[in-house]
C-alpha positions as a Markdown table, in Angstrom:
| # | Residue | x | y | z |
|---|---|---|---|---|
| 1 | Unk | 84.7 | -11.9 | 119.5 |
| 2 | Unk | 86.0 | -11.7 | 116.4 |
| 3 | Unk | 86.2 | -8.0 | 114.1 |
| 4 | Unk | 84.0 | -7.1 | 111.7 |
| 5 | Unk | 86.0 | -4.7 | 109.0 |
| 6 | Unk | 84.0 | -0.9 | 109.2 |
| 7 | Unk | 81.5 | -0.8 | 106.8 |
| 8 | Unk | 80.6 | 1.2 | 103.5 |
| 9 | Unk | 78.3 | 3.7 | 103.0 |
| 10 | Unk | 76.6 | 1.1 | 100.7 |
| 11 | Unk | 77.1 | -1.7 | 103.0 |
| 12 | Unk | 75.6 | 0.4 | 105.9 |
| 13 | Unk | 72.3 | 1.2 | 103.5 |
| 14 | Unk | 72.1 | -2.4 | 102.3 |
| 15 | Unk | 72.2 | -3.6 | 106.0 |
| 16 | Unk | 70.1 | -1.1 | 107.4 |
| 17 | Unk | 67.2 | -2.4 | 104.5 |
| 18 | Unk | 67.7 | -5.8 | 105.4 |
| 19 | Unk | 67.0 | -4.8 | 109.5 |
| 20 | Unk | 64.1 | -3.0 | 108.6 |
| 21 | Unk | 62.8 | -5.9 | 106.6 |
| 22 | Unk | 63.3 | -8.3 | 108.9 |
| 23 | Unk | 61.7 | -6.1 | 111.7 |
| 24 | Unk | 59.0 | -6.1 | 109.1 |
| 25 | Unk | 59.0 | -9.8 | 108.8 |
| 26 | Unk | 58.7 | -10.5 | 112.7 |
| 27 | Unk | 55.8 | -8.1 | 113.2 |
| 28 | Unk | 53.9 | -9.7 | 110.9 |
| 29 | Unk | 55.0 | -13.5 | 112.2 |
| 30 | Unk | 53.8 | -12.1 | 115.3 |
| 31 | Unk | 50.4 | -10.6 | 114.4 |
| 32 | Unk | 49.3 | -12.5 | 111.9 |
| 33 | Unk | 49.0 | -9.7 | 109.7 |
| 34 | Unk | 49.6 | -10.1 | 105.3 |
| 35 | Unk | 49.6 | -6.9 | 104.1 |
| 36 | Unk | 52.0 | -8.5 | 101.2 |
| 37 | Unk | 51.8 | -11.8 | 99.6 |
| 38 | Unk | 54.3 | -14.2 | 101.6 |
| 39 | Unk | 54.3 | -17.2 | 103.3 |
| 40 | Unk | 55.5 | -18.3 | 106.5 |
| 41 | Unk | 59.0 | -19.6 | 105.3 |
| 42 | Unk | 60.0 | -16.2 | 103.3 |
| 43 | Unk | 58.9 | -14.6 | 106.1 |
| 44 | Unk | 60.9 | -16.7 | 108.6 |
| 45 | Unk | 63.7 | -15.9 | 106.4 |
| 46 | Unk | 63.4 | -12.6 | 106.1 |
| 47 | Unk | 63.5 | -12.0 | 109.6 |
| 48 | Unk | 66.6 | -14.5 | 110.2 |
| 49 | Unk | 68.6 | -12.4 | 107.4 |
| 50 | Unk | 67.5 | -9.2 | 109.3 |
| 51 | Unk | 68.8 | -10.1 | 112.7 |
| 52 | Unk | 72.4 | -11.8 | 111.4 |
| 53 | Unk | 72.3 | -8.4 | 109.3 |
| 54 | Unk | 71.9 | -6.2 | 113.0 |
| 55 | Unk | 74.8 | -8.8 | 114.2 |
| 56 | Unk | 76.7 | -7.9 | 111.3 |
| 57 | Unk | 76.2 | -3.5 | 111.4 |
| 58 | Unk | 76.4 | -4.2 | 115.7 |
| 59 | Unk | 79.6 | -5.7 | 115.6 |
| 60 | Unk | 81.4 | -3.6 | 112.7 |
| 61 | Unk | 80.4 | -0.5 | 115.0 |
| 62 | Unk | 81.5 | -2.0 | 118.9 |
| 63 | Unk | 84.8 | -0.2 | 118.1 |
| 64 | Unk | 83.4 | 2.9 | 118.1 |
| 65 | Unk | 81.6 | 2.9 | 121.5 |
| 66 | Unk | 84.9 | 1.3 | 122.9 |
| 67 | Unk | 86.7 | 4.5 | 122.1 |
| 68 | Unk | 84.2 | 6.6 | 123.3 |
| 69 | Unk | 84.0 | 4.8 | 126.6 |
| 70 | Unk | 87.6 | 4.5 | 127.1 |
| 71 | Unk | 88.3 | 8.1 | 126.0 |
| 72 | Unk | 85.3 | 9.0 | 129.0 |
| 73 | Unk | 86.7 | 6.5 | 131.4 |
| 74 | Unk | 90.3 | 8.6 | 131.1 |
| 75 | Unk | 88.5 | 11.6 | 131.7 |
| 76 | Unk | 86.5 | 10.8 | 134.7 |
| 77 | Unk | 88.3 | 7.6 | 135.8 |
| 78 | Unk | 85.2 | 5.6 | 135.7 |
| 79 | Unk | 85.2 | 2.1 | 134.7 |
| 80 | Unk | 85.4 | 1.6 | 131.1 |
| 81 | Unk | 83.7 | -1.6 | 131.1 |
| 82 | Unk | 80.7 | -0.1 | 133.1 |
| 83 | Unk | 81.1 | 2.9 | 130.8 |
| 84 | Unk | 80.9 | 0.4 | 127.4 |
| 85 | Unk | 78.2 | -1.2 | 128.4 |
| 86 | Unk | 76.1 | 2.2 | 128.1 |
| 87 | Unk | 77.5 | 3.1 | 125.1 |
| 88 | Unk | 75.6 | -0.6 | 124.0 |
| 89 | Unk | 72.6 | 0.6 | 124.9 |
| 90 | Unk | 72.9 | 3.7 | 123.1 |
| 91 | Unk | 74.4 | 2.6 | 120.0 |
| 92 | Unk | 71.2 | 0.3 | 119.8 |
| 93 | Unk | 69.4 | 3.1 | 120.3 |
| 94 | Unk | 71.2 | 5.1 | 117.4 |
| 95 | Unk | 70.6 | 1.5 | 114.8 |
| 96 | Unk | 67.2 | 1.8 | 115.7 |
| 97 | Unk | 66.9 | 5.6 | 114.5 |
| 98 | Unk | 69.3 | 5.6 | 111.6 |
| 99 | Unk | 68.2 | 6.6 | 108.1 |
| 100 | Unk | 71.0 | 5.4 | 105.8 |
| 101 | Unk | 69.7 | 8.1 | 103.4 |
| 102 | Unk | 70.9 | 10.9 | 105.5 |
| 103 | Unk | 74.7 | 10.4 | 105.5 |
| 104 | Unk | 77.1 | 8.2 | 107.1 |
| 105 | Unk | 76.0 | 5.8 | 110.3 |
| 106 | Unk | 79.7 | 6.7 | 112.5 |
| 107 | Unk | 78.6 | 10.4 | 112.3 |
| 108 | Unk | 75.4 | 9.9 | 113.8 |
| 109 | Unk | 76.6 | 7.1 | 116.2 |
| 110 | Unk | 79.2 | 9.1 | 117.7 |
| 111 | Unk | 77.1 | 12.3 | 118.6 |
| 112 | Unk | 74.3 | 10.1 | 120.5 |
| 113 | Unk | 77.1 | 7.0 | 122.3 |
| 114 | Unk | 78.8 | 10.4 | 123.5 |
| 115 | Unk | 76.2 | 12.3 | 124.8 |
| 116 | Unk | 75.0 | 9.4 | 126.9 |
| 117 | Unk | 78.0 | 8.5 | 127.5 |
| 118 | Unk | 78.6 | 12.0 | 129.3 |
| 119 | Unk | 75.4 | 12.2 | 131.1 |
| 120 | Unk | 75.3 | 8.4 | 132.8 |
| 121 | Unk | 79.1 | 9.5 | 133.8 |
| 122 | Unk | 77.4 | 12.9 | 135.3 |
| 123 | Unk | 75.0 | 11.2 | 136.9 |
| 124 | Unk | 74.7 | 7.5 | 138.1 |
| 125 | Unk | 78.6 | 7.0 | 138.3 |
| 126 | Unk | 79.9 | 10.4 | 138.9 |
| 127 | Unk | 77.8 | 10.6 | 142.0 |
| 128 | Unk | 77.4 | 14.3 | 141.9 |
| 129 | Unk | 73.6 | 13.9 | 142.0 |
| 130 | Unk | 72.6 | 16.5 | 140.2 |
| 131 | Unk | 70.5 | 16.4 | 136.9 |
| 132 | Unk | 72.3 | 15.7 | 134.0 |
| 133 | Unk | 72.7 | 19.3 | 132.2 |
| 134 | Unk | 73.9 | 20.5 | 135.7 |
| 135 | Unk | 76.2 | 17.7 | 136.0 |
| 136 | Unk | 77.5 | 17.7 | 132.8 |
| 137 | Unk | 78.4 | 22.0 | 133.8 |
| 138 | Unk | 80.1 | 20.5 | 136.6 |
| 139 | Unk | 82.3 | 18.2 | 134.6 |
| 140 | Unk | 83.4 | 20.5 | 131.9 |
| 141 | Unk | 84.7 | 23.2 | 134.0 |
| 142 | Unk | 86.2 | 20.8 | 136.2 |
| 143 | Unk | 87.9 | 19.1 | 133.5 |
| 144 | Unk | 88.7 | 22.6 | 131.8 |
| 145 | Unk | 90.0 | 23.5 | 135.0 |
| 146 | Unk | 92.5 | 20.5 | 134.9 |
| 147 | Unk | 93.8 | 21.5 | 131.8 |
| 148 | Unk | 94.3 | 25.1 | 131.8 |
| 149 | Unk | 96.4 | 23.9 | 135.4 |
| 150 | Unk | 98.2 | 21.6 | 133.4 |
| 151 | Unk | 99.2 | 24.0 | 130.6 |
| 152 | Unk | 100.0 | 27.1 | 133.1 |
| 153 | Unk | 101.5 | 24.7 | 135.8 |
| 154 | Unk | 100.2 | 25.6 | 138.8 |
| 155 | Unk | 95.9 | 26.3 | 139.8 |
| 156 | Unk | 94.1 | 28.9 | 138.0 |
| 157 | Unk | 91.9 | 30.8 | 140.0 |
| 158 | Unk | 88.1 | 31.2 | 139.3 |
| 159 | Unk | 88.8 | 34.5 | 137.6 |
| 160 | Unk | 91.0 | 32.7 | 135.2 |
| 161 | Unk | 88.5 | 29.9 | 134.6 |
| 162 | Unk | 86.0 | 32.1 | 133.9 |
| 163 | Unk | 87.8 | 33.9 | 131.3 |
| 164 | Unk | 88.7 | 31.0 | 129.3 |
| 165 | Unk | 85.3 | 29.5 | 129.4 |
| 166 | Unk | 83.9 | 33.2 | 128.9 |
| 167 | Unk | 81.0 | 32.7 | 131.6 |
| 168 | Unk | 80.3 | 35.0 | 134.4 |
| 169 | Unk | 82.7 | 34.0 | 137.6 |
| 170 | Unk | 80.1 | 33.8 | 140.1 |
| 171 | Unk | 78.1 | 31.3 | 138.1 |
| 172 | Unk | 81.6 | 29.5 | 138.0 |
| 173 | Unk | 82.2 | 29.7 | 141.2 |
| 174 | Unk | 78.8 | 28.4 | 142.6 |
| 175 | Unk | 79.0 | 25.4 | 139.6 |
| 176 | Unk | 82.8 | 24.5 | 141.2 |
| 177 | Unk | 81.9 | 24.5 | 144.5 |
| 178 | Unk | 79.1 | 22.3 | 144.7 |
| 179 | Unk | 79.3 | 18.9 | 146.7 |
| 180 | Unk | 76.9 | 16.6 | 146.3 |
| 181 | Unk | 74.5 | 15.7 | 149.2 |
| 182 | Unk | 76.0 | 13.5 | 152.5 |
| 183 | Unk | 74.3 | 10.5 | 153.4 |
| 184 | Unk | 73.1 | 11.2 | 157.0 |
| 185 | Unk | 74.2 | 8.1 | 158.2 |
| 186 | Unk | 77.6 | 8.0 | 156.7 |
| 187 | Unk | 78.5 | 10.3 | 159.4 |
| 188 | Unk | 78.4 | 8.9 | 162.5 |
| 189 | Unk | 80.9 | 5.9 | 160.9 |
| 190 | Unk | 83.4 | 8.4 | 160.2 |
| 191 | Unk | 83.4 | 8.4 | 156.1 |
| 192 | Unk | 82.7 | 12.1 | 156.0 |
| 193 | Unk | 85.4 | 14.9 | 157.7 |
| 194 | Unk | 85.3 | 17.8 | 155.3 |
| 195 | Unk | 83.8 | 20.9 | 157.0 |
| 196 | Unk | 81.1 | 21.8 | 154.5 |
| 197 | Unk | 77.4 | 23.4 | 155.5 |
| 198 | Unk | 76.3 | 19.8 | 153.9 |
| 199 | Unk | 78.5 | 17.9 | 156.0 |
| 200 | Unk | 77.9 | 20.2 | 159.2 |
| 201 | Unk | 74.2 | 19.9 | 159.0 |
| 202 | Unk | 75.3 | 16.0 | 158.8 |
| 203 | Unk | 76.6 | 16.0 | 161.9 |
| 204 | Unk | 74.2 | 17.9 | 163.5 |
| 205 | Unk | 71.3 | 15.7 | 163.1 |
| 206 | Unk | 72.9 | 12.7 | 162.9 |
| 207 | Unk | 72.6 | 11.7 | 166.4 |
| 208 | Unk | 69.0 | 12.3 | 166.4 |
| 209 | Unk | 68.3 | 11.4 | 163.1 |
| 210 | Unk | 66.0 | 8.2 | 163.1 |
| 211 | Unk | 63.8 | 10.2 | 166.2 |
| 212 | Unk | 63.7 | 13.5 | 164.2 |
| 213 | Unk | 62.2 | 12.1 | 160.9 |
| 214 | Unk | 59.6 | 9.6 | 162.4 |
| 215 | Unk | 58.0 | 13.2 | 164.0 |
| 216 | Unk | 58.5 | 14.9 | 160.5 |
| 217 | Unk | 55.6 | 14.7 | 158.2 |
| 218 | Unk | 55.7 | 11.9 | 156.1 |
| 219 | Unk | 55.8 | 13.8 | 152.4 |
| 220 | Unk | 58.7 | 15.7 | 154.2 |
| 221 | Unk | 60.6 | 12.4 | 155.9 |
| 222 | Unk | 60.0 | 10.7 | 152.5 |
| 223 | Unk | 62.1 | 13.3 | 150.4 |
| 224 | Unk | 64.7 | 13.9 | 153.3 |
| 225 | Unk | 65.6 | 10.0 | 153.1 |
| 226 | Unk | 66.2 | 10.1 | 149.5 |
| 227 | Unk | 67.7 | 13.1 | 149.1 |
| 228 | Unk | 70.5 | 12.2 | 151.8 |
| 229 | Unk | 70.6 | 8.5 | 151.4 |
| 230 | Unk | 69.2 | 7.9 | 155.2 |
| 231 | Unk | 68.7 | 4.2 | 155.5 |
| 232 | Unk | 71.0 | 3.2 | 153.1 |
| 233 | Unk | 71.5 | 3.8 | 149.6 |
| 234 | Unk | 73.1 | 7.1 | 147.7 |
| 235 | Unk | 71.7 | 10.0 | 147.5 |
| 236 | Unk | 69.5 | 10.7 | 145.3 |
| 237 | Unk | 69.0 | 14.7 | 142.8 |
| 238 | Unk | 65.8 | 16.4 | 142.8 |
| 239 | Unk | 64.7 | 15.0 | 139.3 |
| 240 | Unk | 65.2 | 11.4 | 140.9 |
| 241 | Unk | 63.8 | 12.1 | 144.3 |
| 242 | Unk | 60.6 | 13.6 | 142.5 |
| 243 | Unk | 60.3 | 10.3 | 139.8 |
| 244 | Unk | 60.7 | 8.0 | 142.8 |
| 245 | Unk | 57.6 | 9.7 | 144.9 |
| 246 | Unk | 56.2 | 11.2 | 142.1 |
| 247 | Unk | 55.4 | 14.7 | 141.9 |
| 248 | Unk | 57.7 | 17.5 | 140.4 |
| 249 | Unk | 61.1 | 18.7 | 141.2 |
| 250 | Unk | 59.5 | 22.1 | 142.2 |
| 251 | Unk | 57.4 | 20.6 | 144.9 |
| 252 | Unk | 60.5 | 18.2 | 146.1 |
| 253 | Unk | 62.8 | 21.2 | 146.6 |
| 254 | Unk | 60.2 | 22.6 | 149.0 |
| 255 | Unk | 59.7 | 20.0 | 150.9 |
| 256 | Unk | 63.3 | 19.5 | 151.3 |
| 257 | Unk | 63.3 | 23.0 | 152.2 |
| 258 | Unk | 60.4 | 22.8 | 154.7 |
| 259 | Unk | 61.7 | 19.3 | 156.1 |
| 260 | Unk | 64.9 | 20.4 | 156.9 |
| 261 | Unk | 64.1 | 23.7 | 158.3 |
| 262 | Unk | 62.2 | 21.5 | 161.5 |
| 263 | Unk | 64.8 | 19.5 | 161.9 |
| 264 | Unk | 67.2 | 22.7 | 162.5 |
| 265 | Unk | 64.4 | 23.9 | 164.6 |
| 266 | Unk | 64.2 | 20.8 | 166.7 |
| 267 | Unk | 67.7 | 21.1 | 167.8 |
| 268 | Unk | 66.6 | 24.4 | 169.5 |
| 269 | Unk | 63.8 | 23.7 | 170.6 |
| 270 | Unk | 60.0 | 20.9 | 170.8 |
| 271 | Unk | 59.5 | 20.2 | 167.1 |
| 272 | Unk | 55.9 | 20.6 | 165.8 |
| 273 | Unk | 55.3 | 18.3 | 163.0 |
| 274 | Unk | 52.4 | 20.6 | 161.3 |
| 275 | Unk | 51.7 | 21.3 | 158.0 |
């Protein structure tokens, strides 16, 4: 792929007319529409001028999300390539939105390619499962936290964070401990040692597992197997759990809650699958 120079705040405003022309020009190929007096050649043109001019303002602005994806890969050592191939989607995103008459296209650009850049690393690569804003908590005080180690040389402790970040230390505390959730049936291969009350409750229904949820009611078993990745697959946050069955996060958490209560309850005694 050859490189396109960066472009001018003129060149950007010419380019971005010519898109929008050309955007125009296809809708009305496509509909039939003549709101204006032109034929089917100028409007053929038109609409080939407005995609080499996208080409043209796409390419001049591929630098961009490269740095932006490599400067995220660095910080969460996720693949850059996966990483670029995000920022793609959002700078098309941020051509499609731009008005040329509200300042330059690169300070726009950046704000959006980053911020998605941040949440898909939070989320479907990071594999915290969490929703984004919590995620993204989790990352920055993790990666504040690697930092203020660096500088001082040794770990800072919670108090410490928390004084630099100027947020409550028990809020910090709780954000820095979370692990995400175990796949159930990751631990009977031996994948998962670290003693955690996620992990522990692993173990302990592990061996029962496929019995337990076929006598769990369904809206129950159905949440339990995303949540923890039983069958196969990741697991999945709240927000994805309750897209994938849908109904809200609220009524996901509780019958997380509910599910796994009876299956702690079977291990002590008959489990009644009511409710």
């Amino acid at each position: 792929m050859d490189e396109v120079e960066l472009l001018s705040a003129e060149q950007e405003r010419r380019l971005a007319r010519t898109i929008e022309a050309g955007v125009l020009a296809e809708h009305l190929l496509a509909t039939g529409e003549r709101p204006v007096a032109a034929s089917m050649a100028e409007l053929n043109a038109l609409a080939a001028e407005g995609r080499r001019a996208w080409e043209h303002f796409w390419l001049a602005n591929v630098r961009l999300v490269w740095m932006l994806a490599g400067a995220e890969a660095a910080r969460t050592r996720l693949s850059a390539e996966e990483l670029f191939q995000e920022g793609c989607v959002a700078l098309a995103g941020a051509m499609q939105r731009f008005d040329p008459e509200r300042g330059r296209f690169s300070t726009y650009a950046v704000t959006r390619v980053r911020r998605h850049l941040v949440e898909v690393a939070a989320t479907r690569f990071g594999e915290l499962a969490l929703p984004p804003s919590r995620a993204i908590q989790v990352w920055r005080l993790r990666g504040l936290r690697a930092r203020l180690d660096q500088e001082h040389r040794r770990e800072v402790g919670v108090s410490e964070l928390a004084a630099d970040a100027q947020l409550p230390a028990p809020w910090v505390s709780s954000v820095l401990n979370y692990r995400c959730p175990v796949p159930l049936d990751g631990v009977e291969d031996g994948r998962f040692t670290e003693d955690s009350s996620v992990a522990s409750d692993a173990r302990l229904f592990a061996t029962q597992l496929r019995d337990l949820l076929a006598r769990v009611p369904r809206a129950e078993a159905d949440v339990l197997r995303l949540r923890y990745g039983v069958g196969g697959g990741e697991p999945h946050s709240l927000a994805m759990v309750a897209g994938r069955l849908r109904m809200s996060p609220s009524t996901a958490r509780r019958l997380e809650l509910r599910g796994l209560a009876r299956l702690r309850q079977a291990v002590a005694g008959p489990l009644t699958a009511t409710g």
